[in-house]
VMD Tcl script that draws the C-alpha trace (Angstrom):
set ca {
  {39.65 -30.67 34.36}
  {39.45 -33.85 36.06}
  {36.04 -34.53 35.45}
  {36.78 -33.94 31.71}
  {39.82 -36.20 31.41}
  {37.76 -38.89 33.69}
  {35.13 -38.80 31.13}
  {37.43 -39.07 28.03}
  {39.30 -41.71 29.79}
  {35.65 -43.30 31.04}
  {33.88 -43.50 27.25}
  {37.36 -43.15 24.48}
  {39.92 -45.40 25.93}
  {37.46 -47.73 28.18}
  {34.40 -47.65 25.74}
  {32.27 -47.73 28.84}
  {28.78 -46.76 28.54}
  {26.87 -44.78 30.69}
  {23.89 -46.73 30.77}
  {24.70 -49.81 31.44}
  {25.58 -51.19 34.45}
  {29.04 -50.93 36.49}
  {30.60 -52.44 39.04}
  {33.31 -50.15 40.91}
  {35.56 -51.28 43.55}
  {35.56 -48.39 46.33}
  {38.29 -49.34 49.50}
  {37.43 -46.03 50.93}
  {40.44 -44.43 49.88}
  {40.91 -41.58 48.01}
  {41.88 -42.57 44.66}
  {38.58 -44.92 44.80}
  {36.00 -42.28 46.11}
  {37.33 -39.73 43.64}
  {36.60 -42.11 40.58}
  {33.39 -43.40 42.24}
  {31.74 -39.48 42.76}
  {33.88 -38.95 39.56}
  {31.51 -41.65 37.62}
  {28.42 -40.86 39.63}
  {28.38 -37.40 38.44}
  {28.95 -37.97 35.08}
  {25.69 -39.75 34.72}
  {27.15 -43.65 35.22}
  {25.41 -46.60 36.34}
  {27.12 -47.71 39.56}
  {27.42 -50.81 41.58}
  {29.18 -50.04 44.82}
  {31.52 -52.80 46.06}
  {33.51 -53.31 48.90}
  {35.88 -55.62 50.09}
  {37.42 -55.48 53.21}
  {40.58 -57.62 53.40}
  {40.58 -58.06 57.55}
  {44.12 -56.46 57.64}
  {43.76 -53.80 59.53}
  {41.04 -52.97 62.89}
  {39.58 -49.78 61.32}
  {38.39 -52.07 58.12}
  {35.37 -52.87 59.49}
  {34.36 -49.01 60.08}
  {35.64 -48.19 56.42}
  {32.95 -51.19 55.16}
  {30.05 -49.14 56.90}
  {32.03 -45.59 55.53}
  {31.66 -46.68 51.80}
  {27.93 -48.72 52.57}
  {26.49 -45.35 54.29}
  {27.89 -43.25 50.94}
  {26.71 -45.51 48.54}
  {22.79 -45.67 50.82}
  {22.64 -41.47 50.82}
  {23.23 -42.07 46.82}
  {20.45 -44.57 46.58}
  {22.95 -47.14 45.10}
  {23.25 -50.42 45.20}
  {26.00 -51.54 47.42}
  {27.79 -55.09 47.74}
  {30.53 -56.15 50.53}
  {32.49 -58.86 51.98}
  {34.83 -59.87 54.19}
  {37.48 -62.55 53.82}
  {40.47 -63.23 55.97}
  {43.40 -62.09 53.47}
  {45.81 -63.41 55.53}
  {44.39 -66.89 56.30}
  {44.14 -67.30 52.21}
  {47.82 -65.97 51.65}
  {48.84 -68.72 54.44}
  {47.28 -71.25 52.82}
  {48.19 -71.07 49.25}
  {51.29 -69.64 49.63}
  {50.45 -66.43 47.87}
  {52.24 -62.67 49.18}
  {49.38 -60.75 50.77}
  {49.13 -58.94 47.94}
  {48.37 -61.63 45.78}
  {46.44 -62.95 47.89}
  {43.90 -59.72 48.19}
  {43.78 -58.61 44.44}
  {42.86 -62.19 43.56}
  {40.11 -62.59 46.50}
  {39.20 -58.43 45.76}
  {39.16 -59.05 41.95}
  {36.88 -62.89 42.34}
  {34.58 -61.17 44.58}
  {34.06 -58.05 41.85}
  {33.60 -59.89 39.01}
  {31.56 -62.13 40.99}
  {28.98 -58.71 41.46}
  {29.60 -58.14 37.92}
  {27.87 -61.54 36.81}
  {25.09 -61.27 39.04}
  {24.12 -57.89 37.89}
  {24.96 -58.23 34.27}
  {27.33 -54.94 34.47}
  {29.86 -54.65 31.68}
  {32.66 -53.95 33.14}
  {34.42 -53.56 36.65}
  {36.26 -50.00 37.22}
  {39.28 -50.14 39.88}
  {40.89 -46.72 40.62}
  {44.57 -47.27 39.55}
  {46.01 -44.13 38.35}
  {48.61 -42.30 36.59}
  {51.38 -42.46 40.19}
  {50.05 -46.34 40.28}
  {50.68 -46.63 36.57}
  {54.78 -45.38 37.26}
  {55.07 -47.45 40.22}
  {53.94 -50.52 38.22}
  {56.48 -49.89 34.87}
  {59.06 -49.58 37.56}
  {58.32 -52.80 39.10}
  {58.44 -54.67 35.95}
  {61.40 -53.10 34.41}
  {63.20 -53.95 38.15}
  {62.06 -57.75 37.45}
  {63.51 -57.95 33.76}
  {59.75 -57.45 32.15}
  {59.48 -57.52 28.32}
  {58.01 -54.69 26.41}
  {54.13 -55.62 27.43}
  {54.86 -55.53 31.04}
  {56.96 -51.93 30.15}
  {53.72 -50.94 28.57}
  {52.22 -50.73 31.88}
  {48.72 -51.56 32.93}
  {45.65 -50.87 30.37}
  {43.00 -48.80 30.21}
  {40.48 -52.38 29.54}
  {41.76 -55.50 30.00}
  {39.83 -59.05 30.26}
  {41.83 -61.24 32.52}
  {40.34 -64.88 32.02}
  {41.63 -66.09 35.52}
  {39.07 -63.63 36.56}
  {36.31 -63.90 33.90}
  {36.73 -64.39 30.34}
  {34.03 -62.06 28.98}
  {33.82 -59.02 31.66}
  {36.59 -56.29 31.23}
  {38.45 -54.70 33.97}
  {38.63 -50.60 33.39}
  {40.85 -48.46 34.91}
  {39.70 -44.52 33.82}
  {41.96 -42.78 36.31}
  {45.09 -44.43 34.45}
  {46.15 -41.01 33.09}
  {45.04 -38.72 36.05}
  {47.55 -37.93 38.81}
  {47.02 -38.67 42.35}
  {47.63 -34.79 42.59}
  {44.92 -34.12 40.26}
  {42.70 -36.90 42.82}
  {43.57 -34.95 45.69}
  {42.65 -31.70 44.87}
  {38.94 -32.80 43.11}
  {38.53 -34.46 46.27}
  {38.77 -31.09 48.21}
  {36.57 -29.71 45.76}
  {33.72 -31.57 46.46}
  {34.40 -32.11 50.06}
  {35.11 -35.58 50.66}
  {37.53 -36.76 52.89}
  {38.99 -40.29 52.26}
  {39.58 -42.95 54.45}
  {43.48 -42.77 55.44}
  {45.05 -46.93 54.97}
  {48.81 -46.00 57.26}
  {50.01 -49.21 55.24}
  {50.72 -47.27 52.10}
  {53.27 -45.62 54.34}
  {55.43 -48.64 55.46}
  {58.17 -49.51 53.16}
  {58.85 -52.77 53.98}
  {56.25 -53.28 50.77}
  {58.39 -53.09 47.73}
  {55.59 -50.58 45.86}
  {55.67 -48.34 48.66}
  {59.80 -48.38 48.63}
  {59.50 -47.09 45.05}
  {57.01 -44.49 45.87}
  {58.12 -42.83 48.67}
  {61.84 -43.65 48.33}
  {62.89 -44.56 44.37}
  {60.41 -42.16 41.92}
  {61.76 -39.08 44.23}
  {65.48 -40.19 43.77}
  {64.97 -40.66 40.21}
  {63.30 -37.48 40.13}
  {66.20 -35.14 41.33}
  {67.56 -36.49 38.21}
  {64.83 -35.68 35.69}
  {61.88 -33.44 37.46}
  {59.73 -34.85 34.41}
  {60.42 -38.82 35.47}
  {56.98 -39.55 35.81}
  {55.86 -37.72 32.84}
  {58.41 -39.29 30.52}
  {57.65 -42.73 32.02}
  {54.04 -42.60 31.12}
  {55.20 -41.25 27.76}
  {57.29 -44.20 27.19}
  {54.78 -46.41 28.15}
  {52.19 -45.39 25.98}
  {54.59 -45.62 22.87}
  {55.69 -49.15 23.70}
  {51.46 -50.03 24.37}
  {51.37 -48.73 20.73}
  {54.16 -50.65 19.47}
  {53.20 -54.20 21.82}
  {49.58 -53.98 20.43}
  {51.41 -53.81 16.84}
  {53.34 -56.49 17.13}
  {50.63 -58.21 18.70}
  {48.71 -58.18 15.61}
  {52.01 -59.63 13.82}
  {52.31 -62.04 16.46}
  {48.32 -63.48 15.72}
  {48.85 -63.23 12.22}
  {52.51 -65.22 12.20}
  {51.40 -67.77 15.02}
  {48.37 -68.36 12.08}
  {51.06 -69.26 9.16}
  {52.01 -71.42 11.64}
  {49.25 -73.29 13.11}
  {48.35 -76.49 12.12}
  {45.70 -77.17 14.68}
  {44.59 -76.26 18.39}
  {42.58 -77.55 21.11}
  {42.20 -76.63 24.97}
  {44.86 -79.05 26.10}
  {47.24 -79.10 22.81}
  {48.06 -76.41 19.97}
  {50.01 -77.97 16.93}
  {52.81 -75.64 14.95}
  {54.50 -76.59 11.97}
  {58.39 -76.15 12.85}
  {59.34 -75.23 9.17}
  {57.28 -72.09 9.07}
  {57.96 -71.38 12.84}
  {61.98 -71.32 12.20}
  {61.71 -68.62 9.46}
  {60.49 -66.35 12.01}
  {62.59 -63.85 13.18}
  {63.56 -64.50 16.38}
  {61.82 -62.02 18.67}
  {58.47 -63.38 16.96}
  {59.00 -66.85 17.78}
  {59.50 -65.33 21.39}
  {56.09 -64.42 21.05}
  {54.54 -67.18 19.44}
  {55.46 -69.27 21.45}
  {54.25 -67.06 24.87}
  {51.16 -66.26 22.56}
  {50.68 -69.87 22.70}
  {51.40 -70.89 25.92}
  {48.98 -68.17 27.55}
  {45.99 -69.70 24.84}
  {46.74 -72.89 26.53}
  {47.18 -71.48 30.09}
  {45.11 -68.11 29.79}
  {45.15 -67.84 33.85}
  {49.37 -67.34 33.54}
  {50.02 -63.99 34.87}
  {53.93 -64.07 32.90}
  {55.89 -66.65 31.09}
  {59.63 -65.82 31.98}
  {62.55 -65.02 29.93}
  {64.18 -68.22 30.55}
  {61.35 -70.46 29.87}
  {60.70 -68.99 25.94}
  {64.58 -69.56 25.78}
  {64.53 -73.06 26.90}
  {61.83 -73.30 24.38}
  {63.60 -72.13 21.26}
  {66.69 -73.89 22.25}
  {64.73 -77.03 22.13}
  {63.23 -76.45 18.54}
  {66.79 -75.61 17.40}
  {68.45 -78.32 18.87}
  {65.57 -81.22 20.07}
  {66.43 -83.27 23.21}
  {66.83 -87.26 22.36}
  {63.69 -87.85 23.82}
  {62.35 -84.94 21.22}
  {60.15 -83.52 24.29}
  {60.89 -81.56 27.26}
  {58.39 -80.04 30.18}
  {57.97 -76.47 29.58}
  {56.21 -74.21 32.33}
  {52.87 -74.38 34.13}
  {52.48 -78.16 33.74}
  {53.34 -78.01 29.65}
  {55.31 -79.95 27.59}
  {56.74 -79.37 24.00}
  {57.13 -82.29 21.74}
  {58.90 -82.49 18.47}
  {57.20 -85.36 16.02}
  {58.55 -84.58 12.40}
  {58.08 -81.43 11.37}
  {55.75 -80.04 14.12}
  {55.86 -78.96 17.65}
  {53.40 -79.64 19.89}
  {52.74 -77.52 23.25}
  {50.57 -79.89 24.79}
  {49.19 -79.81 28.39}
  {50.33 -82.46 30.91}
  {47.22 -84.65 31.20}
  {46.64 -84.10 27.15}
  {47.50 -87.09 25.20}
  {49.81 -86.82 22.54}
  {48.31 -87.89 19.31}
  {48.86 -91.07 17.32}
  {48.53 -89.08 14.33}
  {47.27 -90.83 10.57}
  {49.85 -93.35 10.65}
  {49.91 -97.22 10.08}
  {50.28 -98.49 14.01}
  {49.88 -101.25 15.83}
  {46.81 -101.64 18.11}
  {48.82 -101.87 21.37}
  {52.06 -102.44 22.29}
  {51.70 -106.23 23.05}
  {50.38 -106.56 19.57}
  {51.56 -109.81 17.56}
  {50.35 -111.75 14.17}
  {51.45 -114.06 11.77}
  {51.31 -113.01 8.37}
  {51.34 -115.25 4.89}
  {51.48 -115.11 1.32}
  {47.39 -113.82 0.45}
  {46.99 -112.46 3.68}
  {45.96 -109.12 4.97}
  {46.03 -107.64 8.70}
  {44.27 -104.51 10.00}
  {46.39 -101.83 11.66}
  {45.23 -98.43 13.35}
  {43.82 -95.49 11.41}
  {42.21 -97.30 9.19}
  {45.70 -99.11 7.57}
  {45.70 -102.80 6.71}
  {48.97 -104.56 5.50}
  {49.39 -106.94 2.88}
  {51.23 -110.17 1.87}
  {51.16 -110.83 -1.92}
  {53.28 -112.69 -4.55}
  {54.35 -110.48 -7.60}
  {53.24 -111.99 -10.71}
  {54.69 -112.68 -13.32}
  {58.15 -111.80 -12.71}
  {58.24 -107.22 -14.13}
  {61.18 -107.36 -16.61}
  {63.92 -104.80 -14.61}
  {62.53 -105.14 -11.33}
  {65.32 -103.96 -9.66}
  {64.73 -100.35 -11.27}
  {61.43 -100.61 -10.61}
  {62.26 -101.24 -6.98}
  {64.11 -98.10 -6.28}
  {60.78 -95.98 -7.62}
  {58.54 -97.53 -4.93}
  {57.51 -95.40 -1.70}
  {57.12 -95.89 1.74}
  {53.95 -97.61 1.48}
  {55.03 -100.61 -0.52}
  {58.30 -103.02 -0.27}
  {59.68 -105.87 -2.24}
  {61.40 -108.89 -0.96}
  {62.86 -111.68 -2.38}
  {60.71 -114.36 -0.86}
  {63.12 -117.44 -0.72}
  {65.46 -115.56 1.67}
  {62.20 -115.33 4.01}
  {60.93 -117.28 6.55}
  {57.03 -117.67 6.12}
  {54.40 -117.05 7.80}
  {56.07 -113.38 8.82}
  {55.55 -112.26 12.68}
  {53.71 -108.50 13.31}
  {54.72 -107.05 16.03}
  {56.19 -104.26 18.43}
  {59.93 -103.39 19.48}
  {61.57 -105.91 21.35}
  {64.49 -105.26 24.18}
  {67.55 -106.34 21.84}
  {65.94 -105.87 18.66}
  {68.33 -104.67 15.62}
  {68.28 -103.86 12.07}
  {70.41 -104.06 9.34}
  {68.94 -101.11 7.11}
  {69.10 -101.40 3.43}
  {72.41 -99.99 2.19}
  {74.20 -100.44 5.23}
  {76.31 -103.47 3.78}
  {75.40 -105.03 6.37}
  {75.98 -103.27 9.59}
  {73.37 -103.73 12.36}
  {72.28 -100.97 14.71}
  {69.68 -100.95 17.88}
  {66.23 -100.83 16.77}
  {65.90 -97.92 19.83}
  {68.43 -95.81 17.63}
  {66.83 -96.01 14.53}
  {64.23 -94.97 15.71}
  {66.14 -91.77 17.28}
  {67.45 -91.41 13.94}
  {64.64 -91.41 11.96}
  {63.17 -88.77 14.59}
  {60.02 -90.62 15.30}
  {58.58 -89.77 18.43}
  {59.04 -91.81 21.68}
  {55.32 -92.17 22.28}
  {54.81 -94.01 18.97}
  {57.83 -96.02 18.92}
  {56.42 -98.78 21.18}
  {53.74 -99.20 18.57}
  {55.28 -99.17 15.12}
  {54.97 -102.03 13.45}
  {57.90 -104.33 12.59}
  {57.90 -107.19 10.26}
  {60.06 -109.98 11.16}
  {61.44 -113.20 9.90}
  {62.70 -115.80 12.10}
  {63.46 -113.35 14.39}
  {65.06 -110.83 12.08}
  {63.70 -107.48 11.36}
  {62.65 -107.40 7.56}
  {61.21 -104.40 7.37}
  {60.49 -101.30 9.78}
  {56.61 -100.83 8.55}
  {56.98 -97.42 6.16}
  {60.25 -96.55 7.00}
  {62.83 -98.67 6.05}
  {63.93 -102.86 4.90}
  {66.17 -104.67 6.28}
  {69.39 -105.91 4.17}
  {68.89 -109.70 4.03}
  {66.19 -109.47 2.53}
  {66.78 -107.22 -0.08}
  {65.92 -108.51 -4.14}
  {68.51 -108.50 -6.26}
  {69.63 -109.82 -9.70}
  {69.21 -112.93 -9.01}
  {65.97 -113.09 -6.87}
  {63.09 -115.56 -8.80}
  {60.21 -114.56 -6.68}
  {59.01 -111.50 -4.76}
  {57.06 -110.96 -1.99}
  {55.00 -107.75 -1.73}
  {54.16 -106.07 1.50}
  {51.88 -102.88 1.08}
  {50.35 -100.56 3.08}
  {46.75 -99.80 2.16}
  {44.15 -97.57 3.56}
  {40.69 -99.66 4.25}
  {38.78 -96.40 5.01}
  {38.63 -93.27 6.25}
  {38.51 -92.83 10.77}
  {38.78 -89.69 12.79}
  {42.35 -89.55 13.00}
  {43.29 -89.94 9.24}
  {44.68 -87.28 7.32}
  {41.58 -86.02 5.11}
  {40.15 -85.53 8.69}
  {42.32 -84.99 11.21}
  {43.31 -81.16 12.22}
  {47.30 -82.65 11.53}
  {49.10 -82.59 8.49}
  {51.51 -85.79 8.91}
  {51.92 -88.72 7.40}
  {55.40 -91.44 7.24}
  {58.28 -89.72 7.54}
}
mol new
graphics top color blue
foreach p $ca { graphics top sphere $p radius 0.5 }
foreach p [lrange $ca 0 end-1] q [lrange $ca 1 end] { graphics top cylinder $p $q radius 0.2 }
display resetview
């Protein structure tokens, strides 16, 4: 029977094939030796690896156990030693972390050089309890309640080669007793006795507790675990499909989502949107927590002033407009297709006929309107952010381009005259802080006239009585990288 279920496991739910090379991590132990004869006898194509972790004196004479097994079965056999403990001191990692990530490097490290497709580890049906308990006792979601899986590529490892796991459904009773049928006796590790390790509480003091209230606890656990597996990969596929609708672009270091389509989400899929999109940013993240995707939705609902916050795992999120950017630290936040200034110490004159360039391929322009439209004033209110008329004798010529001043205010058209910071209107108008240092402003004698695109000032408003207008337009000279027809983002003025 357990060569059976192995092999259903081995080729149906790990799509393993016997031909091909595979690398299998064997400690020694039981559960290891029973899936590495398991595998041999069904006709696989083994790799023997061993690592020994220096914990423990006997490790050395389990290295030469597993090397003289794997030479009487003509197989090839890979080891190495590494000082567990020395690593976990020096990055701070538990010793546990510490020897699955040097045990896991070093096996897909075998798996490269000999081209296998996959790596097999022995964790089985008891591990498979003791790891849903874990993660339900740390507040997991429903992936981490779906247990481990049968294949999984873990990029922190290797992006391409899968990690398998055929002994997921077969008990460590089921282990034991093939063992004695073939006549192997395992190496013993006494560590998986001492509970000071938090698995090894759970196993030898929790699962029995919990089973003097349901003799079936393990059986129903697994059961549960492969329903929510079902369910997780489901919404998985809704998850892909509604982070899509959402996308507007995505790079290593920065993926783009437009906010509108995010928000009419339901909630538990923006959860996982947003963790879908962290982990394609950081792929080596073992979890995202709880709190962190909360912080994260709180933000889009309600942004911060600054309309960015830091996230988790050196991110950021950024509100500009209508889209929010998760963005790595060291990525630069784009200056989208927009009509900026060159840098922030940027200054000009500009006159009646004149024209400067701006970024993005923008240039601005000074004209006179001639002759005088009949109804200008209606005409006026139709115009659009790219194009402003003011009445040119309450102007000081030759206008001054430039950047925000300390001090600078505006008193916006319509606002009868009330000034406010330039730093708030900017807050107001939601543009984002990184740009705000290079939007242009057009001035007169030291008096904002118009906030390039977004709003004039007042003063210099035409009205009935205004003889002579000055134009100022926004034009586009040509088309760069980082205009819209190009550019992976979908923004323009707000």
């Amino acid at each position: 029977m357990f060569l059976v279920d192995l092999a259903h496991a081995a080729l149906e739910q790990c799509h393993l094939k016997k031909e091909d090379p595979l690398v299998i991590g064997v400690s020694g132990g039981a559960d290891s030796l029973a899936l590495f004869y398991g595998l041999h006898h069904l006709g696989f194509n083994l790799v023997v690896a061993h690592v020994d972790h220096a914990l423990r004196p006997e490790s050395p004479d389990e290295a030469v156990f597993v090397a003289k097994i794997a030479k009487e079965l003509a197989l090839p056999f890979v080891h190495e030693r590494v000082d567990v403990r020395q690593i976990a001191e020096d990055t701070g990692e538990s010793l546990e972390e510490a020897a699955r990530n040097v045990r896991y490097g070093f096996l897909m490290e075998q798996a490269r050089k000999y081209r296998a497709q996959a790596v097999a580890v022995a964790h089985h049906a008891d591990d498979q309890v003791e790891t849903i308990l874990m993660h339900f006792l740390r507040g997991a979601a429903m992936s981490g309640l779906s247990g481990m899986a049968y294949r999984r590529v873990i990029p922190i490892y290797d992006p391409d080669i899968p990690l398998v796991r055929p002994l997921l459904s077969i008990w460590r009773s089921q282990i034991e007793a093939y063992l004695a049928e073939v006549g192997v006796t395992a190496c013993i590790d006494e560590s998986n006795a001492d509970i000071t390790y938090f698995r090894n509480r759970l196993r030898h003091q929790l699962i029995p507790d919990l089973e003097t209230y349901n003799p079936q606890f393990r059986s129903v656990l697994l059961r549960m675990a492969d329903i929510l597996g079902r369910e997780d990969a489901f919404l998985d596929a809704l998850t892909k499909a509604a982070l899509e609708r959402c996308l507007v672009s995505q790079t290593e270091e920065r993926i783009v989502l437009l906010v509108s389509e995010f928000e009419q989400l339901h909630k538990a899929l923006r959860r996982r949107v947003l963790r879908l999109a962290i982990g394609s940013l950081r792929p080596d993240l073992r979890d995202v927590g709880f709190d962190a995707i909360e912080r994260g939705l709180q933000f889009v609902e309600t942004p911060s002033e600054s309309r960015a916050i830091d996230m988790v795992a050196q991110l950021n999120l950024v509100m500009v407009q209508d889209y929010l950017i998760i963005k790595t630290w060291s990525a630069e936040l784009p200056r989208w297709d927009l009509p900026l200034l060159p840098s922030e110490d940027f200054t000009t004159l500009l006159d009646v006929g004149e024209s400067i360039p701006l970024d993005a391929g923008w240039a601005l322009d000074a004209e006179m309107l001639e002759p005088l439209p009949d109804d200008p004033l209606s005409l006026a209110r139709k115009l659009g952010p790219y194009e402003i008329w003011l009445d040119i004798d309450q102007i000081m010529l030759p206008l001054t381009v430039s950047g925000k001043k300390p001090g600078d205010t505006l008193q916006p058209l319509g606002m009868q005259g009330h000034s406010q910071k330039i730093s708030d209107f900017f807050i107001n108008t939601k543009i984002p802080e990184h740009l705000r240092p290079v939007w242009p402003l057009v001035t007169s004698g030291g008096e904002i006239a118009w906030v390039v695109g977004l709003r004039p000032a007042e003063p210099f408003k035409i009205t009935a009585g205004t003889k002579r207008i000055l134009v100022l337009k926004l034009r586009q000279t040509k088309s760069e990288g980082g205009n819209m027809k190009n550019s992976d983002y979908r923004i323009g003025i707000p």
